[in-house]
C-alpha positions in Angstrom: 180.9 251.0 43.4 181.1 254.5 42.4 177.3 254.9 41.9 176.7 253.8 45.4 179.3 256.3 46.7 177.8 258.9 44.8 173.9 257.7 46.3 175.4 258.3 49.7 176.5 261.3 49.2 173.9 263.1 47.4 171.8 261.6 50.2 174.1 262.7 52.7 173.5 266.2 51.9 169.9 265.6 50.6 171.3 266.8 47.1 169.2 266.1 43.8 171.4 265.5 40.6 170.1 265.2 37.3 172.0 264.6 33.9 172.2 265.6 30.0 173.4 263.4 27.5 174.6 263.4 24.2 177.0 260.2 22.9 176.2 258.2 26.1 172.7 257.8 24.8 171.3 257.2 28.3 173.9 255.3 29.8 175.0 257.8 32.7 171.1 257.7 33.3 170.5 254.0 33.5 173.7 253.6 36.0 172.2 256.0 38.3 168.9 254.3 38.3 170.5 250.8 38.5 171.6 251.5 42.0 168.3 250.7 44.3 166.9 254.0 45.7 167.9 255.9 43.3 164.6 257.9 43.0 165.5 258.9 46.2 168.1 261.7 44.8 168.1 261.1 40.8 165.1 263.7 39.1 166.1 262.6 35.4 168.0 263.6 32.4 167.5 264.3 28.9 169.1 262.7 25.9 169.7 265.8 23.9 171.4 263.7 21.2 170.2 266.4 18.5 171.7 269.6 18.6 167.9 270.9 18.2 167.2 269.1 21.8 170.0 270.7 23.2 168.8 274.2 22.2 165.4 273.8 22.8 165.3 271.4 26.0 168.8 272.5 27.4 169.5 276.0 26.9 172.5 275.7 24.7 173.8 278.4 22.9 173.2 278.2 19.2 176.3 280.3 18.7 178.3 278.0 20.9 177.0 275.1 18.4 178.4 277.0 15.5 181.7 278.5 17.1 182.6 274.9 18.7 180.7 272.3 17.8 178.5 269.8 20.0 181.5 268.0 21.1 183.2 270.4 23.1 183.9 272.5 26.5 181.9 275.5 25.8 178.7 273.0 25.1 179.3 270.5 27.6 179.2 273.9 30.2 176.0 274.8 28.6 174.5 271.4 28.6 175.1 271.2 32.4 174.1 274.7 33.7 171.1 274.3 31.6 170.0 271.1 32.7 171.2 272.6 36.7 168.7 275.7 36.0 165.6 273.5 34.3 165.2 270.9 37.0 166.0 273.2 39.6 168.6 270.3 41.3 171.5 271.0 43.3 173.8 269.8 40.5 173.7 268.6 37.0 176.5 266.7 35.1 176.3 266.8 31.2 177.8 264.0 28.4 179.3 265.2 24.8 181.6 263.2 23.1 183.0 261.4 19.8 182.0 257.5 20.8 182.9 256.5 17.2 183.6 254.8 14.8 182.6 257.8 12.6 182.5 261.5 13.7 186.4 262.4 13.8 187.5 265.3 12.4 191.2 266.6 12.2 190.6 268.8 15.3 188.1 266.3 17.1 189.3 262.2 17.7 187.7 259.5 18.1 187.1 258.9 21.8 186.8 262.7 22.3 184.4 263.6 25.6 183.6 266.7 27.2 181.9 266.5 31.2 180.1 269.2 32.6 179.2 269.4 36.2 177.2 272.3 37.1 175.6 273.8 40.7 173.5 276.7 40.7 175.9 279.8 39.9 179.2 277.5 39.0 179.9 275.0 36.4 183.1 272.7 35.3 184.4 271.1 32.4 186.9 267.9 31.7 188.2 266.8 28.5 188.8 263.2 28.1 190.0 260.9 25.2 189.0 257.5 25.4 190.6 255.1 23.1 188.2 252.4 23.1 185.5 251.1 20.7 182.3 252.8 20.7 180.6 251.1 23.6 184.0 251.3 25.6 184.3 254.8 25.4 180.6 255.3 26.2 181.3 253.1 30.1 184.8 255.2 30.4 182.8 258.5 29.8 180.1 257.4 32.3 182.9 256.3 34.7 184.7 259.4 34.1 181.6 261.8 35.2 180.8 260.0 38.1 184.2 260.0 39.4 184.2 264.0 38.9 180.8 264.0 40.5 182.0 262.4 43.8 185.5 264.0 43.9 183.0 267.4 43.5 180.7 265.8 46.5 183.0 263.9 48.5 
């Protein structure tokens, strides 16, 4: 249901989104283009799984990479507001996250997720931790962004 919501009212205010993501590995993407008409407001996304990709493709900081790591708010910003700025769309929303069952650190759990949401000249972040297995925490992330997209649109 949330996808549809979020159709109308990108639609509603003829508003193109498009999407950057890391741990989701395309899912965000493929929910978006699951609902019919999607092409309609949806202009792409990049899986910037690498943190090369992000850099390169997204804009991200390399120093931001260093001093936080790819799983975290300063990244997820980046991620989003670079993604916003290359496609030119009226908002962006970005994926980083810890889907597990490896990656934890002492600082950085399992389930771990960063969401950017970015407009031209503003961007947001949420953290979230998911306590799912991999592929759970992947949907809850996806779920997660989209909510935060159509509280932002709604």
């Amino acid at each position: 249901m949330t996808v549809k919501q979020v159709a109308t009212q990108l639609l509603t205010r003829h508003w193109r989104l498009a999407v950057a993501e890391s741990a989701t590995g395309g899912l965000l993407g493929y929910q978006i283009t699951s609902q019919p008409g999607s092409s309609a407001f949806f202009w792409g996304g990049v899986i910037a799984y690498a943190d090369d990709i992000k850099v390169r493709l997204l804009g991200v900081q390399e120093e931001s990479l260093a001093r936080w790591g790819a799983v975290s708010a300063p990244v997820a910003l980046e991620m989003a507001e670079g993604t916003c700025q290359a496609t030119g769309t009226e908002v962006a929303l970005s994926i980083t996250g810890i889907a597990g069952p490896t990656g934890a650190t002492a600082y950085k759990p399992l389930g771990l997720y960063y969401i950017g949401l970015a407009v031209p000249n503003e961007s947001w972040c949420w953290r979230h931790h998911f306590t799912g297995n991999r592929q759970e925490n992947n949907s809850q992330a996806v779920q997660a962004a989209l909510m935060h997209l159509l509280t932002y649109i709604g």
